[in-house]
BADO-115729 format. One record per atom (N, C-alpha, C): residue in one letter; residue number from 1; atom name; x, y, z. Coordinates in nm, 4 decimals. Layout:
<pt residuo="A" num="NUM" atomo="CA" px="X" py="Y" pz="Z"/>
...
//
This chain:
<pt residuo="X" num="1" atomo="N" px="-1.4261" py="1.0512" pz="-3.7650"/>
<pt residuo="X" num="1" atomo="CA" px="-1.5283" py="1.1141" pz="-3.6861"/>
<pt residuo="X" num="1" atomo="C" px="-1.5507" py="1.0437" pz="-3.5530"/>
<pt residuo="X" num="2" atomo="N" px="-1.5401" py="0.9040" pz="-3.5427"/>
<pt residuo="X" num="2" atomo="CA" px="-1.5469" py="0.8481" pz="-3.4344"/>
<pt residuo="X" num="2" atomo="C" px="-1.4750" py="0.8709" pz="-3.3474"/>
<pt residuo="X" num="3" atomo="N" px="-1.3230" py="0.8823" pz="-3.3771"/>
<pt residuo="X" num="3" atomo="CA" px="-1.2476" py="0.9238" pz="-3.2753"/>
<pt residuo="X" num="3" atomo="C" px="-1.2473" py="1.0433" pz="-3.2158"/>
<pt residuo="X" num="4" atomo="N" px="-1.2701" py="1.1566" pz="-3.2870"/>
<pt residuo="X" num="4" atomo="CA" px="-1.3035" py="1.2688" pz="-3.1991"/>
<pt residuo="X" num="4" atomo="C" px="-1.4305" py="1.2441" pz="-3.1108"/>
<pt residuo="X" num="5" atomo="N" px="-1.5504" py="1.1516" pz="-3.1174"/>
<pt residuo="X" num="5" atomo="CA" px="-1.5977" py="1.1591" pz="-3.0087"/>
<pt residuo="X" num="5" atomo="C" px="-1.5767" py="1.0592" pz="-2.8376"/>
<pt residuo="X" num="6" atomo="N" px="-1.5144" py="0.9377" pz="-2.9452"/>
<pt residuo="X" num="6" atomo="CA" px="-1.4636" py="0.8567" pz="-2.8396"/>
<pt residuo="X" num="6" atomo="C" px="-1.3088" py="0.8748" pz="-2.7725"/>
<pt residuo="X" num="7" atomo="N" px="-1.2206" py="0.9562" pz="-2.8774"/>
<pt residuo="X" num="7" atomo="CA" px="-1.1157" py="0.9664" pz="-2.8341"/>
<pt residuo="X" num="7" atomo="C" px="-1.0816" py="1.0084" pz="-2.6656"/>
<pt residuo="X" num="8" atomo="N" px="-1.1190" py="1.1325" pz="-2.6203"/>
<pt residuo="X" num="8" atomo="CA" px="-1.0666" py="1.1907" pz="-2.5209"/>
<pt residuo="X" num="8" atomo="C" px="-1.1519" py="1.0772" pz="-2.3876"/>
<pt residuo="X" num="9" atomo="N" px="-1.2584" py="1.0299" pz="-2.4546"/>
<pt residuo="X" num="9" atomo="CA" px="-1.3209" py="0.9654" pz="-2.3184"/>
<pt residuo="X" num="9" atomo="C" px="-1.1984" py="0.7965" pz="-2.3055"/>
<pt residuo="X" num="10" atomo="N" px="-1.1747" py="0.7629" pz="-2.4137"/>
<pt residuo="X" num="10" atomo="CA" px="-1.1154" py="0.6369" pz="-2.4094"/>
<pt residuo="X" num="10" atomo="C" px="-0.9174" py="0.6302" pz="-2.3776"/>
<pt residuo="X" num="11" atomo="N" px="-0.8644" py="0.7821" pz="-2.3759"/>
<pt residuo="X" num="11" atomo="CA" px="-0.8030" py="0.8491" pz="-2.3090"/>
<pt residuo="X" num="11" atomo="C" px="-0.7553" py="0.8767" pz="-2.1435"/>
<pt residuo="X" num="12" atomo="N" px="-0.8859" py="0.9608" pz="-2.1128"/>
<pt residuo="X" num="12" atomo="CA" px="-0.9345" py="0.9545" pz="-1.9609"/>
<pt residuo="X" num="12" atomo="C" px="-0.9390" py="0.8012" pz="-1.9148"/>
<pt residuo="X" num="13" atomo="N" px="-1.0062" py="0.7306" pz="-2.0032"/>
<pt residuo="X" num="13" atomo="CA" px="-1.0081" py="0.5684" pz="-1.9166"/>
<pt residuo="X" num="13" atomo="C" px="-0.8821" py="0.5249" pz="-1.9298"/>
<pt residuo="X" num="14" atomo="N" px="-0.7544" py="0.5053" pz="-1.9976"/>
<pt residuo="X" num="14" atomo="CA" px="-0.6375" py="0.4688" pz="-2.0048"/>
<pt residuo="X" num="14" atomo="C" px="-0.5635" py="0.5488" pz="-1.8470"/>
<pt residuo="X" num="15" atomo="N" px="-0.5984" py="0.6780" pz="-1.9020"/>
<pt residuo="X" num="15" atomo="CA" px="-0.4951" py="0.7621" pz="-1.7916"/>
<pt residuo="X" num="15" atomo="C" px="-0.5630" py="0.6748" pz="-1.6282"/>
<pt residuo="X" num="16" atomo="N" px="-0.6714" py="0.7169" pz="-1.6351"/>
<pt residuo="X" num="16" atomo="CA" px="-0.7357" py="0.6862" pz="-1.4548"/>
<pt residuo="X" num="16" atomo="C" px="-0.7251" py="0.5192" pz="-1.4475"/>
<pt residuo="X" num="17" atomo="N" px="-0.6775" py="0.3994" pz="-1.5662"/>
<pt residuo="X" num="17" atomo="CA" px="-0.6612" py="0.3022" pz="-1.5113"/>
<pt residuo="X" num="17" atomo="C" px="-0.4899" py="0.2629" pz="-1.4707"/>
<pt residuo="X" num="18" atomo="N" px="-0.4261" py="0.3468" pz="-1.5391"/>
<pt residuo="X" num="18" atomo="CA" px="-0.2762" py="0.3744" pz="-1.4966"/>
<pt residuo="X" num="18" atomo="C" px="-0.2030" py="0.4216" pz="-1.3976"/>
<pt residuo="X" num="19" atomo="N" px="-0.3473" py="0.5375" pz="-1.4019"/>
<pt residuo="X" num="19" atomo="CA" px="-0.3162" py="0.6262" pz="-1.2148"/>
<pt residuo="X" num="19" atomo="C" px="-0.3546" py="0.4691" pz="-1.1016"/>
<pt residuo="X" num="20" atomo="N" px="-0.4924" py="0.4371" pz="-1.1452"/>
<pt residuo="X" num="20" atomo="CA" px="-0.5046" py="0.3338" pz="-1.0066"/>
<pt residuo="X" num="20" atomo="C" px="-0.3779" py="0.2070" pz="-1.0069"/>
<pt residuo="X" num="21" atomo="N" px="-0.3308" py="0.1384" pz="-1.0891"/>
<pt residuo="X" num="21" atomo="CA" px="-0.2225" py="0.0527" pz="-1.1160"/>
<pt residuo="X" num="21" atomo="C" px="-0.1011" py="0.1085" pz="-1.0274"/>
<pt residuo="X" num="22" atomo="N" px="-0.0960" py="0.2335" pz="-1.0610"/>
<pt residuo="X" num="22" atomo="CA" px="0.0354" py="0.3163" pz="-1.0189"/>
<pt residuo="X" num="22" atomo="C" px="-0.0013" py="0.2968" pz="-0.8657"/>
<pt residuo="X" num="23" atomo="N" px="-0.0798" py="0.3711" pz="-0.8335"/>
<pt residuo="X" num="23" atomo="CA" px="-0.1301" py="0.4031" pz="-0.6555"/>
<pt residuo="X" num="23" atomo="C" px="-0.1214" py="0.2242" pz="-0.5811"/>
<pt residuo="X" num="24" atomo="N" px="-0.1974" py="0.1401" pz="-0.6692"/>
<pt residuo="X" num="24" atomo="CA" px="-0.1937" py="-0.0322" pz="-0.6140"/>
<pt residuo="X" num="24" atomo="C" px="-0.0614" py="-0.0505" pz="-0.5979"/>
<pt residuo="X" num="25" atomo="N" px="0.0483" py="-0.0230" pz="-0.7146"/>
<pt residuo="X" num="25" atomo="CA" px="0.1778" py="-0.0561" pz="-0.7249"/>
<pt residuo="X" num="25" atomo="C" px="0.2372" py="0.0065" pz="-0.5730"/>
<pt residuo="X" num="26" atomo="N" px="0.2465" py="0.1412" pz="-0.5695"/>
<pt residuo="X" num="26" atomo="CA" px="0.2962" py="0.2225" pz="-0.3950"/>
<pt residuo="X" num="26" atomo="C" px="0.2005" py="0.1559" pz="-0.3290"/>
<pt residuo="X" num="27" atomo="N" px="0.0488" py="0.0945" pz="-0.2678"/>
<pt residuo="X" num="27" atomo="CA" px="0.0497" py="0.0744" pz="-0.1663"/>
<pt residuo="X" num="27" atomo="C" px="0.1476" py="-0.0914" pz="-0.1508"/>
<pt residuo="X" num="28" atomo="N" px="0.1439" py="-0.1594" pz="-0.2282"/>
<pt residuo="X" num="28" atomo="CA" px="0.2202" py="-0.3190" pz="-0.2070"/>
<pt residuo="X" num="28" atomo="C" px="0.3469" py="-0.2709" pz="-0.1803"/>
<pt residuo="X" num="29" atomo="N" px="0.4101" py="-0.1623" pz="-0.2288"/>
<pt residuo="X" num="29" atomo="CA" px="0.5477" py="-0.1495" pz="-0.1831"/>
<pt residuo="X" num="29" atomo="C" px="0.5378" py="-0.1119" pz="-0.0281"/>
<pt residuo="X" num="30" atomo="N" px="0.4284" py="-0.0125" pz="0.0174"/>
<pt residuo="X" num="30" atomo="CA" px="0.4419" py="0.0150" pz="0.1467"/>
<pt residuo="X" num="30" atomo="C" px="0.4371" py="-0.0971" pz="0.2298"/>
<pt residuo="X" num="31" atomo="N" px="0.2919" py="-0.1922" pz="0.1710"/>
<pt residuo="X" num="31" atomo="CA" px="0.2930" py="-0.3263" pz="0.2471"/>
<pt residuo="X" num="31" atomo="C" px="0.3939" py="-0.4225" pz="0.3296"/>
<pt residuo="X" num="32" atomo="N" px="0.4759" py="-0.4126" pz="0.2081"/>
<pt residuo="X" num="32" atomo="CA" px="0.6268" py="-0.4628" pz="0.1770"/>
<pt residuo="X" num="32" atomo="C" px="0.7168" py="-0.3728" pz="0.3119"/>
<pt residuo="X" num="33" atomo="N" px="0.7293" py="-0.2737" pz="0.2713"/>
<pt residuo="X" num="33" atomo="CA" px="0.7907" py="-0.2101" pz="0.4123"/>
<pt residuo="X" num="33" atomo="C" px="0.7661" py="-0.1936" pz="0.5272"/>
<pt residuo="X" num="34" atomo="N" px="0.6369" py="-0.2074" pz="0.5573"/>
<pt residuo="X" num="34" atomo="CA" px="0.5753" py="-0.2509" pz="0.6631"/>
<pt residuo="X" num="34" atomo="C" px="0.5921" py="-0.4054" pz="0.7264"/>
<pt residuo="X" num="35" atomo="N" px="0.5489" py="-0.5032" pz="0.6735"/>
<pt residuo="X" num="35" atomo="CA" px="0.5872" py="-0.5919" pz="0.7005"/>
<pt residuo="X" num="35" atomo="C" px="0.7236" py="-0.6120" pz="0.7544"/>
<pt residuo="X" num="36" atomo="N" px="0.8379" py="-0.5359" pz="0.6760"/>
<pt residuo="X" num="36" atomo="CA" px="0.9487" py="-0.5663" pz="0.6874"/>
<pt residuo="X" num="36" atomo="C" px="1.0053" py="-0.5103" pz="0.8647"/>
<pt residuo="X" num="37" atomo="N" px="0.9464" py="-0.3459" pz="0.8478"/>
<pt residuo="X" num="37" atomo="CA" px="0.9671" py="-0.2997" pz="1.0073"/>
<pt residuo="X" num="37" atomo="C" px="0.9158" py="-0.4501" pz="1.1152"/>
<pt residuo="X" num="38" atomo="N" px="0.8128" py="-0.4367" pz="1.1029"/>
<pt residuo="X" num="38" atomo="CA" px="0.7619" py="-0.5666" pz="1.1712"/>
<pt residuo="X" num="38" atomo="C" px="0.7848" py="-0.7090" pz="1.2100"/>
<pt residuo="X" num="39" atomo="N" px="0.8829" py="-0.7362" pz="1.1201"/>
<pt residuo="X" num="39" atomo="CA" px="0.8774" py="-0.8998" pz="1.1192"/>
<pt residuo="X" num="39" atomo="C" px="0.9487" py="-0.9220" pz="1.2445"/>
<pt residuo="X" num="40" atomo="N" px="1.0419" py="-0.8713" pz="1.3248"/>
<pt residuo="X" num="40" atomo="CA" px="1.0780" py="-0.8980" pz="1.4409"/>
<pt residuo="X" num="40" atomo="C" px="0.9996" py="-0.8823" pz="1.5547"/>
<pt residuo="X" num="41" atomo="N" px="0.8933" py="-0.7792" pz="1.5802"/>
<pt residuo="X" num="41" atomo="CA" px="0.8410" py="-0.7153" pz="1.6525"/>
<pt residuo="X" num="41" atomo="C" px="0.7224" py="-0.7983" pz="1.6955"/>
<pt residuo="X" num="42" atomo="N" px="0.6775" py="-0.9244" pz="1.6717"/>
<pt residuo="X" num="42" atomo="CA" px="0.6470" py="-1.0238" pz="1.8009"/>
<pt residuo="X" num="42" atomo="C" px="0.4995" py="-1.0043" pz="1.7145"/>
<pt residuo="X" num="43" atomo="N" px="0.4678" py="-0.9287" pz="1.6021"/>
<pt residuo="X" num="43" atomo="CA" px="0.2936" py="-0.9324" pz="1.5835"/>
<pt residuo="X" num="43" atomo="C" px="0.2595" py="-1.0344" pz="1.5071"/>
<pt residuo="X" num="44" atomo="N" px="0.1555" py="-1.0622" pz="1.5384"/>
<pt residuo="X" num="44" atomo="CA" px="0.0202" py="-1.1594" pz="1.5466"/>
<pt residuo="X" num="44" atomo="C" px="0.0461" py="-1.2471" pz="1.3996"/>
<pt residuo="X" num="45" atomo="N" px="0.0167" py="-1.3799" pz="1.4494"/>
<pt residuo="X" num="45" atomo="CA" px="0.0206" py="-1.4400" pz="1.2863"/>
<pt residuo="X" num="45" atomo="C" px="-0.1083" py="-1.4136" pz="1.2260"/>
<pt residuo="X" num="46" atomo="N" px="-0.1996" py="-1.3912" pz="1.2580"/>
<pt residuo="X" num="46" atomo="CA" px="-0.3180" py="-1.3076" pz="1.1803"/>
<pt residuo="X" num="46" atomo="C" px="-0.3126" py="-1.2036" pz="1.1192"/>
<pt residuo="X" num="47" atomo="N" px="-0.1824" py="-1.1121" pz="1.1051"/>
<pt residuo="X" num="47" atomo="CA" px="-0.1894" py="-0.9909" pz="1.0860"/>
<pt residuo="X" num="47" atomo="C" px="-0.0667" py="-1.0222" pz="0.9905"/>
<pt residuo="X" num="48" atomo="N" px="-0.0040" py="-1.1254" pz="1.0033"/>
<pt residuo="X" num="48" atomo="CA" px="0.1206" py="-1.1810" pz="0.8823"/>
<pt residuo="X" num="48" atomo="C" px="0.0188" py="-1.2380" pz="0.7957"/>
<pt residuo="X" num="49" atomo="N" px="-0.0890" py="-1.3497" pz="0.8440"/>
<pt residuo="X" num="49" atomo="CA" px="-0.1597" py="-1.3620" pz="0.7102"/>
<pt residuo="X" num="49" atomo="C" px="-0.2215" py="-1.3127" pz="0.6587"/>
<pt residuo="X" num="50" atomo="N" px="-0.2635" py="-1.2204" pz="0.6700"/>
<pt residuo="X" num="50" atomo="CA" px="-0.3083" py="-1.0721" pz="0.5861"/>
<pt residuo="X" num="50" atomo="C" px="-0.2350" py="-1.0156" pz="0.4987"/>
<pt residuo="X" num="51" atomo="N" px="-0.1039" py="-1.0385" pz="0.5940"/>
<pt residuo="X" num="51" atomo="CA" px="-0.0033" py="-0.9457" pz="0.4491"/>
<pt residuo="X" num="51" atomo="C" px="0.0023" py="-1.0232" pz="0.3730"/>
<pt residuo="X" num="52" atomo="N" px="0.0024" py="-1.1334" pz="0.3640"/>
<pt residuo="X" num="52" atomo="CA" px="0.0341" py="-1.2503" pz="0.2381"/>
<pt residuo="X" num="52" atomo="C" px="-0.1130" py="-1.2673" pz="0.1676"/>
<pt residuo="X" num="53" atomo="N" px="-0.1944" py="-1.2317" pz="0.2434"/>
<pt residuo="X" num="53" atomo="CA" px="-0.3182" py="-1.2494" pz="0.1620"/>
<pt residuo="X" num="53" atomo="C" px="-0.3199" py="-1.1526" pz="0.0747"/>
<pt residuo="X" num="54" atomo="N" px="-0.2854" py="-1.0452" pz="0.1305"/>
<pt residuo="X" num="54" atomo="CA" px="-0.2993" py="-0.9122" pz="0.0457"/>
<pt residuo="X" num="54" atomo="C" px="-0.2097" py="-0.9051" pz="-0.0692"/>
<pt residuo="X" num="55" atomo="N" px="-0.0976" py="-0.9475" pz="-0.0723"/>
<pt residuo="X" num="55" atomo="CA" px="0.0217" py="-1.0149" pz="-0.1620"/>
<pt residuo="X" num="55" atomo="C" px="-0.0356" py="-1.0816" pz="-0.2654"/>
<pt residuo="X" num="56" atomo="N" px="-0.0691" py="-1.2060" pz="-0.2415"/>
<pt residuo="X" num="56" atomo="CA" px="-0.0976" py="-1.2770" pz="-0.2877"/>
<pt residuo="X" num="56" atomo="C" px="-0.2095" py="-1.2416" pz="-0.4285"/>
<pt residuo="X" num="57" atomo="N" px="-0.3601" py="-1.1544" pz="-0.3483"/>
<pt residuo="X" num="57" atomo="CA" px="-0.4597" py="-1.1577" pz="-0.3857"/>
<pt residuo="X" num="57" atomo="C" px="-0.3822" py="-1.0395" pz="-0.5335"/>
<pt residuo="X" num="58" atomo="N" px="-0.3741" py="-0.9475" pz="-0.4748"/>
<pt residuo="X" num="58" atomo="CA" px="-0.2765" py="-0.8420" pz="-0.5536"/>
<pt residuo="X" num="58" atomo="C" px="-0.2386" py="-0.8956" pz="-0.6610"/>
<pt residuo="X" num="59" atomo="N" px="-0.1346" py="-0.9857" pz="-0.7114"/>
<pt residuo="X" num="59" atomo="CA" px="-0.0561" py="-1.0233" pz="-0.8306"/>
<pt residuo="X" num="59" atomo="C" px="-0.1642" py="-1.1417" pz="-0.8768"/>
<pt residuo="X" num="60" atomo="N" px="-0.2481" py="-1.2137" pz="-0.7913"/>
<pt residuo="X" num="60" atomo="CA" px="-0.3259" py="-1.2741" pz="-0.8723"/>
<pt residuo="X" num="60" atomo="C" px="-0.4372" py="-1.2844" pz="-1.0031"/>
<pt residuo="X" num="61" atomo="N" px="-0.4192" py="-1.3386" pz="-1.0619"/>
<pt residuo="X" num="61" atomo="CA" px="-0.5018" py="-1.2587" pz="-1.1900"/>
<pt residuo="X" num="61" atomo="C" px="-0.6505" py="-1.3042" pz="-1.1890"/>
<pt residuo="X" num="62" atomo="N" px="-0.7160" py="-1.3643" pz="-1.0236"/>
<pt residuo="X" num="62" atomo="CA" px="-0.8176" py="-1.4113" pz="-0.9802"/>
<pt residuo="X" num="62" atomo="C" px="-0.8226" py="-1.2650" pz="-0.9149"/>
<pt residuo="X" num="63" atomo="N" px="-0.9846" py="-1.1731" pz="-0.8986"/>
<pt residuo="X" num="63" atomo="CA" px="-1.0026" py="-1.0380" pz="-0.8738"/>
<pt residuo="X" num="63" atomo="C" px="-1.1608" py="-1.0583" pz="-0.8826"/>
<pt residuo="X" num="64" atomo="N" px="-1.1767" py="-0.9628" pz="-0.7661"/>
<pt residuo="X" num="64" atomo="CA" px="-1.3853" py="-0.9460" pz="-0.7761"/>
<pt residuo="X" num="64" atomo="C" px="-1.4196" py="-0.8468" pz="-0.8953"/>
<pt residuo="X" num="65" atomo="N" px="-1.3197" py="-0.7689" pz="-0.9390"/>
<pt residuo="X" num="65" atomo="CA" px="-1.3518" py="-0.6756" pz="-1.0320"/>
<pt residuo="X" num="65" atomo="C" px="-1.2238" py="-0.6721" pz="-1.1209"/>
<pt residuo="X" num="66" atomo="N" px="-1.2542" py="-0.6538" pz="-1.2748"/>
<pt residuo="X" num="66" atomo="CA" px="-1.1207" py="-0.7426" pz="-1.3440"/>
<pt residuo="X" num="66" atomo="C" px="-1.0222" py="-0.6644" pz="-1.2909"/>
<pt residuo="X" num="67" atomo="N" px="-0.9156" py="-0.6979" pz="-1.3613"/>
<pt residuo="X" num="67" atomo="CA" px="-0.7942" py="-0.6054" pz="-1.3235"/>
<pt residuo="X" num="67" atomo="C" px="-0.7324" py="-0.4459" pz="-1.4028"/>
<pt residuo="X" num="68" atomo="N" px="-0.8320" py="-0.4195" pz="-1.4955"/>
<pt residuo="X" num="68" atomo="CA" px="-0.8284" py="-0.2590" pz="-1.5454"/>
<pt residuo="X" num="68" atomo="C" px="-0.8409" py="-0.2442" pz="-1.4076"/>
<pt residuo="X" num="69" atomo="N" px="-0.9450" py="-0.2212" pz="-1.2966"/>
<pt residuo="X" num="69" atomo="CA" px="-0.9962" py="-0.1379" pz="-1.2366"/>
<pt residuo="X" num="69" atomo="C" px="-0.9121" py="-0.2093" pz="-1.1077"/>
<pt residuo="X" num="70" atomo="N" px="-0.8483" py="-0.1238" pz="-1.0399"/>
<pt residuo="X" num="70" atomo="CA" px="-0.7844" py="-0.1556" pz="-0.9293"/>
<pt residuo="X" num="70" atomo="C" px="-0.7968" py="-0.1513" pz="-0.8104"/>
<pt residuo="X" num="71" atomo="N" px="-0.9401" py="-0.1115" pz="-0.8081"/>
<pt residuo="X" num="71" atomo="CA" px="-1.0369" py="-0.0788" pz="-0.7091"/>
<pt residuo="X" num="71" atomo="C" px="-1.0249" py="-0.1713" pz="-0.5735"/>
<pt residuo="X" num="72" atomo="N" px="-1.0401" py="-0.2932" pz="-0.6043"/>
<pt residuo="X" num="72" atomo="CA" px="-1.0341" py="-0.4194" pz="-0.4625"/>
<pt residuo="X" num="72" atomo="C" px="-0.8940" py="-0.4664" pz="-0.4690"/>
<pt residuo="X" num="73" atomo="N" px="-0.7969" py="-0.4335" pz="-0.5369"/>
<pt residuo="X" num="73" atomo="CA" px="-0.6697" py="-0.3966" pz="-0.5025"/>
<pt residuo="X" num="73" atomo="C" px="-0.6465" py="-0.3541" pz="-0.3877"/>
<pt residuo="X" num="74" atomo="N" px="-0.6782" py="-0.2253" pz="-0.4198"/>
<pt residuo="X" num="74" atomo="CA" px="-0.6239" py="-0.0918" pz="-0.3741"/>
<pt residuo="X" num="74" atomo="C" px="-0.6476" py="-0.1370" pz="-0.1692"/>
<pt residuo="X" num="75" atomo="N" px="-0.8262" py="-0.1591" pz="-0.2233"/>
<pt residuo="X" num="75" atomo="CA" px="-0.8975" py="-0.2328" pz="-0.0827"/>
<pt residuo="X" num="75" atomo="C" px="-0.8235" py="-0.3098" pz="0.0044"/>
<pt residuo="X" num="76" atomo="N" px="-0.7586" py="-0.4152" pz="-0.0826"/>
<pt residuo="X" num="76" atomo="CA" px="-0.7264" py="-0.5181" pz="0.0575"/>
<pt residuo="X" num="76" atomo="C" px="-0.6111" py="-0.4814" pz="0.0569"/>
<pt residuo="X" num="77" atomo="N" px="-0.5053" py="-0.3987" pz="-0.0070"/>
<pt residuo="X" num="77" atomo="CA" px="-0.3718" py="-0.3471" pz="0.0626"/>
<pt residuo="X" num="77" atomo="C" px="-0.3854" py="-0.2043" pz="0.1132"/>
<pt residuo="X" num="78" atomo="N" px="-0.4976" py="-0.1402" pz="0.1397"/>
<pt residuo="X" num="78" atomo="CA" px="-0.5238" py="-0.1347" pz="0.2582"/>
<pt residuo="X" num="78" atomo="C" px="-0.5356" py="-0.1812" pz="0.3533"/>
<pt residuo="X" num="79" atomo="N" px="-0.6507" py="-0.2842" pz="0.3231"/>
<pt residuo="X" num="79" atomo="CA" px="-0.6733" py="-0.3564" pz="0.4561"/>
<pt residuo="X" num="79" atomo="C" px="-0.5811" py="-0.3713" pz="0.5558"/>
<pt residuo="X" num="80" atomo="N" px="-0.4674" py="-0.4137" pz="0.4734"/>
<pt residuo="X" num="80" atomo="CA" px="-0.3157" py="-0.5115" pz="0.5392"/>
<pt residuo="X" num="80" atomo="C" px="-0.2710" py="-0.4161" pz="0.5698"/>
<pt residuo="X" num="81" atomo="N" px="-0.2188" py="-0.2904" pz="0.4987"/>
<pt residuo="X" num="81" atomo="CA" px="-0.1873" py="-0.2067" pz="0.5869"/>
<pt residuo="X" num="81" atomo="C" px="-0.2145" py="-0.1289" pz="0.7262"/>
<pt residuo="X" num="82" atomo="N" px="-0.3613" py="-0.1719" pz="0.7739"/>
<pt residuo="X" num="82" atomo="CA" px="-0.4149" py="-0.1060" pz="0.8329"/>
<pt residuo="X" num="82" atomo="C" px="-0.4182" py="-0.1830" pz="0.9673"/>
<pt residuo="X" num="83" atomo="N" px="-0.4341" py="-0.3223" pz="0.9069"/>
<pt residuo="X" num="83" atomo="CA" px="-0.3890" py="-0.4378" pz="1.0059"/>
<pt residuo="X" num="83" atomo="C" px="-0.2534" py="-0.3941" pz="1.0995"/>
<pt residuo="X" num="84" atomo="N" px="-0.1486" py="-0.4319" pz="0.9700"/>
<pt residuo="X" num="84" atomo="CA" px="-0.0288" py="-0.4115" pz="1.0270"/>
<pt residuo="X" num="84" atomo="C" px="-0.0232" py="-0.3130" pz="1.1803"/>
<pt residuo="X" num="85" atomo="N" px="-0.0387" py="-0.1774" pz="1.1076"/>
<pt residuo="X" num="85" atomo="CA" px="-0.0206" py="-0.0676" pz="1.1538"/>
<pt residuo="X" num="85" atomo="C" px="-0.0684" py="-0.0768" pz="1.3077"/>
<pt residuo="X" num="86" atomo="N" px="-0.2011" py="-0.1691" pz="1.2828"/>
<pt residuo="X" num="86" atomo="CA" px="-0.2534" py="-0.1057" pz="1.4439"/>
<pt residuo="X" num="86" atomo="C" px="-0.1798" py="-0.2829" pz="1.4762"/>
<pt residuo="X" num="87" atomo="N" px="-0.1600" py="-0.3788" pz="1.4709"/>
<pt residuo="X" num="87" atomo="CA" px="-0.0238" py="-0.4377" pz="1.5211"/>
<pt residuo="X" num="87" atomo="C" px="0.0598" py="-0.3860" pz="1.6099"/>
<pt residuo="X" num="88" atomo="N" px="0.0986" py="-0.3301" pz="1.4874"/>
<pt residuo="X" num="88" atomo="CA" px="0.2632" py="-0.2083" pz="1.5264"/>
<pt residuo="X" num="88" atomo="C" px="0.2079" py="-0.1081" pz="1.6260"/>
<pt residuo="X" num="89" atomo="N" px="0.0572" py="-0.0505" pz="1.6805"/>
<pt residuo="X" num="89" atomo="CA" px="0.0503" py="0.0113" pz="1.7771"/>
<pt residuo="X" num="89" atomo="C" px="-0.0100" py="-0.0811" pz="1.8818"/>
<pt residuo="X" num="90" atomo="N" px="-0.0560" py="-0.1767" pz="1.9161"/>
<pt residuo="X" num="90" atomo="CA" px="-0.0768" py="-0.2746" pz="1.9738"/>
<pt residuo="X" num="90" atomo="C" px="0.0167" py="-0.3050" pz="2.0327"/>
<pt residuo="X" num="91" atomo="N" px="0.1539" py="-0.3521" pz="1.9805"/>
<pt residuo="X" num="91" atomo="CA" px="0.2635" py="-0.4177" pz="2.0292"/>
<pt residuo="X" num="91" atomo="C" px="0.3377" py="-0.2645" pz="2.1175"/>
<pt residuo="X" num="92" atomo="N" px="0.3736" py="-0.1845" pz="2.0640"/>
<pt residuo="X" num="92" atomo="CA" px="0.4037" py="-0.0418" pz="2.1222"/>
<pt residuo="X" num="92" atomo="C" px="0.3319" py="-0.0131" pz="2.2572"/>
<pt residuo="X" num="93" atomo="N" px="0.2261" py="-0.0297" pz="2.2304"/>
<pt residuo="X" num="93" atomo="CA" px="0.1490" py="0.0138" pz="2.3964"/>
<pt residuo="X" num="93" atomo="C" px="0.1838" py="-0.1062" pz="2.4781"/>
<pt residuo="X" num="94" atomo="N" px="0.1744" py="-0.2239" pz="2.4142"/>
<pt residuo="X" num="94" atomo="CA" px="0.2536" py="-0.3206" pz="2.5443"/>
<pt residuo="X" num="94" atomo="C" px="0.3808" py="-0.3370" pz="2.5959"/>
<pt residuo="X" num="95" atomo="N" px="0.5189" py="-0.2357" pz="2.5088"/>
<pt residuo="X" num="95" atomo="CA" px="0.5683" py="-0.1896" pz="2.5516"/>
<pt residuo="X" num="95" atomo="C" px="0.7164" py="-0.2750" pz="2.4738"/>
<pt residuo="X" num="96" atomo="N" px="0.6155" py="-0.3139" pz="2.3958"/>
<pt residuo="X" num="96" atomo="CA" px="0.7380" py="-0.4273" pz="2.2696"/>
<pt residuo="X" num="96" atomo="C" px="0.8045" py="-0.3243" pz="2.1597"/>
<pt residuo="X" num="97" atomo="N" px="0.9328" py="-0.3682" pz="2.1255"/>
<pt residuo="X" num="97" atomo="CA" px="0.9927" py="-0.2383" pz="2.0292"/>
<pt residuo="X" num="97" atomo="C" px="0.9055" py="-0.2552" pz="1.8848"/>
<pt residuo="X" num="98" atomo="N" px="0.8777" py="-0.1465" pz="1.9084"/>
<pt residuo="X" num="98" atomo="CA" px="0.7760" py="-0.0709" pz="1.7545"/>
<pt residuo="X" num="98" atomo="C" px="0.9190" py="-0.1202" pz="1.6326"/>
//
């Protein structure tokens, strides 16, 4: 009897902590490719230590919120990505190869 009421909810929490894992997993790969366009392209060591922070923080099993929830994951590889990116348009408008 228990499981029919806890089942489908304890379900849903498996699936939506697999979906966020999955989505954390693609943004570090983008990170990863980003960085990689970049590493020649002259940007900022502030914006390299970001990516490594974001790296770093990512696989660490130190997290503001445990690691089911991938929530401040997800956050700071954004962040880095977002860094990067405007880098990579930073350096472009000054006329450095993107």
């Amino acid at each position: 009897m228990d499981f029919e009421v806890g089942g489908p909810l304890l379900v849903a929490a498996v699936v939506l902590a697999v979906a966020a894992a999955v989505y954390a997993a693609v943004l570090l790969v983008k990170v990863f490719r980003a960085r990689k366009l970049l590493m020649d392209a002259g940007v900022p060591l502030r914006s390299k230590a970001l990516f490594w922070a974001a790296v770093i923080y990512t696989v660490s099993p130190v997290d503001l919120i445990p690691d089911p929830v991938y929530l401040d994951d997800i956050g700071v590889l954004l962040l880095a990505l977002r860094a990067l990116h405007s880098a990579a348009t930073d350096r472009s408008r000054d006329g450095a190869r993107p």
